[in-house]
BALOBA-1460 file (C-alpha; in Angstrom, 3 decimals):
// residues 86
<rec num="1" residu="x" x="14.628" y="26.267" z="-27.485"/>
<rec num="2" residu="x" x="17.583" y="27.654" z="-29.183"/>
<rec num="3" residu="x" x="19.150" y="31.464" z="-29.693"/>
<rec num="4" residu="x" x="20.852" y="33.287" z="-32.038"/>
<rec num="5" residu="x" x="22.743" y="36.591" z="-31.700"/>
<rec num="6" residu="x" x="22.242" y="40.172" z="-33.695"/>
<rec num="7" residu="x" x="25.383" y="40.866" z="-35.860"/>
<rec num="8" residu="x" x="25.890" y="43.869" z="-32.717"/>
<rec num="9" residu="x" x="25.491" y="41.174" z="-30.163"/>
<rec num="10" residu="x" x="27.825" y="39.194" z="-31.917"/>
<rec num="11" residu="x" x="30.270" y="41.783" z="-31.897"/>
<rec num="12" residu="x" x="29.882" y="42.763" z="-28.377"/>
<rec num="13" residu="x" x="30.313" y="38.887" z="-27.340"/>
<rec num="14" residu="x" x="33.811" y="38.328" z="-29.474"/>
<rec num="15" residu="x" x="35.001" y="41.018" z="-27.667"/>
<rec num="16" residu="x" x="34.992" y="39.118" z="-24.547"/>
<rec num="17" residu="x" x="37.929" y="37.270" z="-23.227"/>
<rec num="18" residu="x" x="37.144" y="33.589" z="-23.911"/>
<rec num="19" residu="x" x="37.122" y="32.424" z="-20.156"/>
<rec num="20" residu="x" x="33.604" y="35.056" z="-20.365"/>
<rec num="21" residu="x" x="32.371" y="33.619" z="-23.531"/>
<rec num="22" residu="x" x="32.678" y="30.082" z="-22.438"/>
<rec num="23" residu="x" x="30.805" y="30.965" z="-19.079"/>
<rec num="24" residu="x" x="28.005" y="32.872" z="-20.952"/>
<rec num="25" residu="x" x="27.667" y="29.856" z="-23.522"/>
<rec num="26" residu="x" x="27.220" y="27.631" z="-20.703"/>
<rec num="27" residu="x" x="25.023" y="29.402" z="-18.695"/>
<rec num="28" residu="x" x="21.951" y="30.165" z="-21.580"/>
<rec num="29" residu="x" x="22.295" y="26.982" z="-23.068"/>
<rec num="30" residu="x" x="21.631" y="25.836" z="-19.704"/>
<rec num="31" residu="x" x="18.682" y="28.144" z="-19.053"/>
<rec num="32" residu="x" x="17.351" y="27.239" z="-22.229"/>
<rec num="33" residu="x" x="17.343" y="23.207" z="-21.418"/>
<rec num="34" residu="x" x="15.129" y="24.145" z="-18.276"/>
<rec num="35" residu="x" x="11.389" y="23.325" z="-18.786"/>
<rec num="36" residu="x" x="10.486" y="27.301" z="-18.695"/>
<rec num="37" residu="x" x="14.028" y="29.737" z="-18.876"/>
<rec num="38" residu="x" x="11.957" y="33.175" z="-17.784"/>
<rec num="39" residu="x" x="11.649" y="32.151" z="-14.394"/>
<rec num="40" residu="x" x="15.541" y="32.863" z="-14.590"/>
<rec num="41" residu="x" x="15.173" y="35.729" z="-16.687"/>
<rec num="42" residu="x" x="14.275" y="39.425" z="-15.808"/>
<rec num="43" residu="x" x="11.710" y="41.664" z="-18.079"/>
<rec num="44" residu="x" x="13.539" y="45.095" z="-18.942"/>
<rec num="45" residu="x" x="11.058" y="47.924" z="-18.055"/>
<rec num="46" residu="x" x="10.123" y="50.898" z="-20.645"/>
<rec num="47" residu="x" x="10.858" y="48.789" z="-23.715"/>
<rec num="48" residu="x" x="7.921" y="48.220" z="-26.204"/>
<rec num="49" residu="x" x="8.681" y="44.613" z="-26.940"/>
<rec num="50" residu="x" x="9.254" y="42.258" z="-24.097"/>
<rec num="51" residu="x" x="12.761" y="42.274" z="-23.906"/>
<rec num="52" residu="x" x="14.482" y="39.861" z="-21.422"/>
<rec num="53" residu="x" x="18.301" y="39.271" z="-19.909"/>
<rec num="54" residu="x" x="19.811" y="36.473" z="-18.171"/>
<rec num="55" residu="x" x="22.756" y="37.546" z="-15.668"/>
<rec num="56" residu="x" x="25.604" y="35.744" z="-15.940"/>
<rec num="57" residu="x" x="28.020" y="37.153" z="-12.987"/>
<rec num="58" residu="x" x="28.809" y="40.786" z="-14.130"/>
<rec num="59" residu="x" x="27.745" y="40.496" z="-17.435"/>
<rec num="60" residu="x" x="24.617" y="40.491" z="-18.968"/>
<rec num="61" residu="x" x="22.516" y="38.820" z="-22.093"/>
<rec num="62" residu="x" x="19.745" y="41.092" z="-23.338"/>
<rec num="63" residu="x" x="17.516" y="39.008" z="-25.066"/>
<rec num="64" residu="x" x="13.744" y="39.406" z="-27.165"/>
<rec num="65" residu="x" x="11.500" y="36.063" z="-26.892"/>
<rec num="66" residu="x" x="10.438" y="35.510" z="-30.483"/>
<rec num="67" residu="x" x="6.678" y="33.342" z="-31.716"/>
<rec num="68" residu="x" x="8.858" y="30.715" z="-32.606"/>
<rec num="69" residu="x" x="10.387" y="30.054" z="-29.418"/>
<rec num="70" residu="x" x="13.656" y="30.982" z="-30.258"/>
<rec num="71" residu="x" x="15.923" y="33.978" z="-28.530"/>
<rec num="72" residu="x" x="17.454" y="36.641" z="-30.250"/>
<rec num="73" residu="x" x="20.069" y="38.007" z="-28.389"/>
<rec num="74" residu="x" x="20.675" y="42.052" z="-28.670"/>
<rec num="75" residu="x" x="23.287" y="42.825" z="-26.245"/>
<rec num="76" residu="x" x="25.953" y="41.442" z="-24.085"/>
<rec num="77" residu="x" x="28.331" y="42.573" z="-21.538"/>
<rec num="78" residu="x" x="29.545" y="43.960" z="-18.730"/>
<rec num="79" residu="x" x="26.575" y="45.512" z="-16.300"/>
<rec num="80" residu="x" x="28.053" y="48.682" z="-16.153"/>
<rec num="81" residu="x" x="27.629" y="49.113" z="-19.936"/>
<rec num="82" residu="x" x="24.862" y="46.716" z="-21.406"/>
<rec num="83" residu="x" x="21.561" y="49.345" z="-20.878"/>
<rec num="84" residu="x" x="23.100" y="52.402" z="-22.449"/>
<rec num="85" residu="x" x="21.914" y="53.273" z="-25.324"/>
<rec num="86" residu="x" x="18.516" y="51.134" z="-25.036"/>
């Protein structure tokens, strides 16, 4: 399975110190080599699409599941901040 952020996402993640990036990195890639990476993830209620996120310490990765397997990533960061605006 592989992933691949939003140009937003993207954004939000570079904004991170690199310590966070590295440990975010790690940790999806990691979900994603499991045999089936939603039993790790949580479904975000009162969204039309299923819309997923992986917690990696404080921060979060707001994902969609696409047909193809592959992740889209929307949002990252801090869990304070991530759901505003959603």
């Amino acid at each position: 399975m592989e992933y691949f952020f939003t140009r937003k996402s993207e954004k939000e993640f570079l904004k991170l110190s690199h310590n966070i990036q590295k440990k975010i990195i790690e940790k999806v890639e990691f979900y994603l080599s499991l045999p089936n990476p939603l039993n790790y993830a949580k479904r975000l209620s009162g969204l039309d699409d299923p819309t997923f996120r992986f917690r990696v310490d404080d921060y979060r990765v707001v994902f969609d599941l696409e047909k193809d397997n592959r992740i889209t990533i929307l949002r990252v960061g801090h869990r304070k901040d991530i759901y505003k605006g959603f």
